[in-house]
C-alpha positions in Angstrom: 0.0 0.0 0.0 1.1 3.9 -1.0 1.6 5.9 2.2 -0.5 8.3 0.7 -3.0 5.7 0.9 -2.5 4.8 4.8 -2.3 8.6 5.6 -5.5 8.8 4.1 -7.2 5.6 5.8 -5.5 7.4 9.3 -7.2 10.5 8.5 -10.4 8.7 7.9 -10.6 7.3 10.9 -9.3 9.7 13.0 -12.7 12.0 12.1 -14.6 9.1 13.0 -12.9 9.0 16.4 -12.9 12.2 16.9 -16.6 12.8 15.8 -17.5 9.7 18.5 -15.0 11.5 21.4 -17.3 14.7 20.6 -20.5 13.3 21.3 -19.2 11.2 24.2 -17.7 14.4 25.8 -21.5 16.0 25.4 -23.2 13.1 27.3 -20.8 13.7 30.1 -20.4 17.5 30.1 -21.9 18.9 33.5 -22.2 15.4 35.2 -20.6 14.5 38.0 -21.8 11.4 38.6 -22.4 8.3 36.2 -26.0 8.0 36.5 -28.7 5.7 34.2 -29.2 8.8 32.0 -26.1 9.2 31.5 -26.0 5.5 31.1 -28.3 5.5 28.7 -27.4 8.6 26.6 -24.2 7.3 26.2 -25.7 3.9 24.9 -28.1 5.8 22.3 -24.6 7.8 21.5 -22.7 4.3 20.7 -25.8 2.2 18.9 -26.0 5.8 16.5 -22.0 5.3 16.1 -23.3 1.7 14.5 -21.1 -0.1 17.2 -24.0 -2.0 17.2 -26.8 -3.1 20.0 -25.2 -6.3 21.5 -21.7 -4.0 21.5 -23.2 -0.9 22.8 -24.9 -3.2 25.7 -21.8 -5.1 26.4 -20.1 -1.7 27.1 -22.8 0.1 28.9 -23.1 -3.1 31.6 -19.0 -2.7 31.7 -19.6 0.8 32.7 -22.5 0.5 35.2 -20.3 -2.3 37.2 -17.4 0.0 37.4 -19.9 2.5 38.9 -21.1 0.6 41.1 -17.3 -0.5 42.5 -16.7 3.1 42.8 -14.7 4.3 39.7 -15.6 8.1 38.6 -15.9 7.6 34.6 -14.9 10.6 32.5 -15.3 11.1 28.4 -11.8 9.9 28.0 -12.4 7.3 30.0 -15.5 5.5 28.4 -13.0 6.4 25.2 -11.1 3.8 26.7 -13.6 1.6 28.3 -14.8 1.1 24.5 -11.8 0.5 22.7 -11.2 -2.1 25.7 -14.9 -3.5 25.2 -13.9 -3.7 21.2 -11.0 -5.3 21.2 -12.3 -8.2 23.2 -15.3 -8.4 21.0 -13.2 -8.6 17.9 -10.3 -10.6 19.3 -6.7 -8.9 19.8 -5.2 -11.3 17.0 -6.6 -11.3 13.9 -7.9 -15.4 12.9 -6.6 -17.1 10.4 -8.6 -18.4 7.0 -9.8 -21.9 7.3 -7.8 -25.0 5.8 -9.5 -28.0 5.4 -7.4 -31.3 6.2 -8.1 -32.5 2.6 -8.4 -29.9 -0.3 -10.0 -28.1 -1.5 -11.1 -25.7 1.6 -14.7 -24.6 0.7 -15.0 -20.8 1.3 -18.6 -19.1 0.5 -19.1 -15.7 0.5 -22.0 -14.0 1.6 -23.4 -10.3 2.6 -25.9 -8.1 1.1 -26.2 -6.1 -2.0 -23.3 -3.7 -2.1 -20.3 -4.8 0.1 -18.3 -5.5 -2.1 -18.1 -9.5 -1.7 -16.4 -9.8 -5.3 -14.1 -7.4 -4.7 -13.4 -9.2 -1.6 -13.0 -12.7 -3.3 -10.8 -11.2 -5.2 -7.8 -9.4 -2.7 -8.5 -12.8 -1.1 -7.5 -14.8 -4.2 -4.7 -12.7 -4.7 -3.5 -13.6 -1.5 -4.1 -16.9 -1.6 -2.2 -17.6 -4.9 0.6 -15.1 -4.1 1.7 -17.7 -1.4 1.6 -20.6 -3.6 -1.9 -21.8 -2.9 -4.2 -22.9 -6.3 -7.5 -21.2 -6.3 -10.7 -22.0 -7.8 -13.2 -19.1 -7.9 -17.4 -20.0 -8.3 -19.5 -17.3 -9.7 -23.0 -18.5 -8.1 -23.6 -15.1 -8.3 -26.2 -15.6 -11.3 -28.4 -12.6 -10.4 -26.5 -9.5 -10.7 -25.5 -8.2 -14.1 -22.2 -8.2 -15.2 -21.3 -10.1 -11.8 -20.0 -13.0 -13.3 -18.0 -10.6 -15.6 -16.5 -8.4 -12.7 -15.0 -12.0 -11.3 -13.7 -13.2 -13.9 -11.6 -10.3 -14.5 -10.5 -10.7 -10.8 -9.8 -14.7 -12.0 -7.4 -12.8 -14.8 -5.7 -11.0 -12.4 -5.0 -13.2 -10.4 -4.5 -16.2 -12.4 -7.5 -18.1 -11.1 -9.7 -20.9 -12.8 -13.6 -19.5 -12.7 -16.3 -21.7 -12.7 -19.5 -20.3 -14.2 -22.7 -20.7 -15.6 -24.6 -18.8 -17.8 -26.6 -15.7 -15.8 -29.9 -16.7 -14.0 -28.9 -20.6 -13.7 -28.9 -22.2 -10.7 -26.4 -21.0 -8.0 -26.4 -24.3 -6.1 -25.4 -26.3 -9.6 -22.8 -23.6 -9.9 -21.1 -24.4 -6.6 -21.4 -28.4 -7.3 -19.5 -28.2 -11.1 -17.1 -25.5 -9.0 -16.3 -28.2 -6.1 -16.3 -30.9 -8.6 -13.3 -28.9 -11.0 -11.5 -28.0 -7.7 -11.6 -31.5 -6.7 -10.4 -33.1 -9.9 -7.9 -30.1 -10.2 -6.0 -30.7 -6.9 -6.7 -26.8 -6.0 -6.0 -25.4 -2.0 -9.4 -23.3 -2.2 -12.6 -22.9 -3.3 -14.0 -19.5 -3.1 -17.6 -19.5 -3.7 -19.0 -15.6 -4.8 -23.1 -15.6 -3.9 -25.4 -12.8 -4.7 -26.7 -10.1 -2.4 -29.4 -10.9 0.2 -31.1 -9.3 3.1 -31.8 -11.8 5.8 -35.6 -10.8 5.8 -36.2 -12.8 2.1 -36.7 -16.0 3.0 -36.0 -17.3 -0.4 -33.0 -15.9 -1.0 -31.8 -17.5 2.3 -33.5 -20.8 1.4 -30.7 -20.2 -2.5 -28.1 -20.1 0.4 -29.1 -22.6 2.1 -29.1 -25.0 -0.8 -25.2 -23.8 -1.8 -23.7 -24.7 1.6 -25.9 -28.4 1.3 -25.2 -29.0 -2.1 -21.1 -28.5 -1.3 -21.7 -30.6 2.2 -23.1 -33.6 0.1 -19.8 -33.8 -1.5 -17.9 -32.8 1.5 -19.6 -32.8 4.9 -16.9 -30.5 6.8 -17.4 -28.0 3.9 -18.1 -25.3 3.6 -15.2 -24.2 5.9 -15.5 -20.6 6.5 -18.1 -18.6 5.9 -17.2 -15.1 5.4 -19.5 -11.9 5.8 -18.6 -8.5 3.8 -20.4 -6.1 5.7 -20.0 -2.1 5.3 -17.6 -1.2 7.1 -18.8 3.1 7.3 
């Protein structure tokens, strides 16, 4: 990466600390005490910061119990009460990709419209076949136009097989002929690419659910990882 690049990503996320310090110093300006509303202005302050409900909670109970054992809680110190909170949530080291004891390792992609799940698949791939690994790449992504296009190019560039079908055919018998190739082929990976969906259409989900059965027929430990792009704004 350019260090114009990381200066950029710093600056990016610095604003979004800063902009999150701002409000957090609001919620405790003129308080003394940590009280439940400021308990729970701070939680509406985190859960509009997207941290998310189940984070937000987890770091509003951490606060209320140091209250209670007598700690005085300042802005810059539910700063730091969250990044502690975080960094247990997400793990201090980051995990590793799944390997499957017997190639191929079966890895579907999923997430909803927009992510950028092929563009994903693809820095992935690269990685994967810079280190020596052979890659197989499934466009079960039958839906969106010019999907199947936009991984292929990623197969050119990074010198990786792509399995596909022709657009609106089954994604399920997409993932079979791909498993079926990386089999045969002696490949590391499997990378399965799956259209968008929103949890709420069941139908969609039911598309996913026949991918992951359709692979596990052929390989019941598989698939192996499941990844989820998410937006990460």
């Amino acid at each position: 990466m350019s260090p114009s690049f990381i200066s950029a990503l710093r600056s990016g996320l610095g604003k979004t600390r800063d902009a999150l310090a701002g409000k957090i110093e609001s919620v405790f300006r003129g308080r003394p005490i940590l009280d439940e509303e400021t308990l729970d202005e701070l939680e509406a302050v985190l859960i509009q910061a997207d941290l998310g409900i189940a984070a937000a909670e987890s770091i509003i109970d951490s606060a209320r119990n140091r209250a209670a054992r007598g700690y005085k809680l300042n802005a810059r110190g539910a700063m730091a009460l969250i990044e502690q909170e975080l960094s247990a949530i997400l793990g201090a080291q980051p995990s590793a990709l799944a390997c499957a004891t017997t190639p191929p390792t079966v890895i579907v992609v999923v997430g909803v419209n927009g992510t950028g799940k092929t563009t994903s698949i693809g820095k992935i791939a690269a990685m994967l076949a810079a280190r020596g690994d052979h890659v197989i790449l499934a466009a079960a992504d039958t839906f969106r136009a010019a999907a199947i296009d936009q991984l292929e190019a990623w197969g050119r560039r990074t010198e990786c097989t792509v399995v596909r079908h022709q657009e609106g055919a089954d994604p399920a018998a997409v993932a079979f002929d791909a498993y079926q190739a990386a089999r045969a082929r002696g490949a590391d990976y499997l990378i399965v690419d799956t259209a968008g969906r929103l949890h709420t259409k069941s139908n969609l989900m039911e598309e996913l659910k026949k991918i992951t059965r359709v692979v596990s027929r052929e390989c019941p430990s598989a698939p192996h990882e499941v990844l989820l792009v998410v937006d990460a704004t």
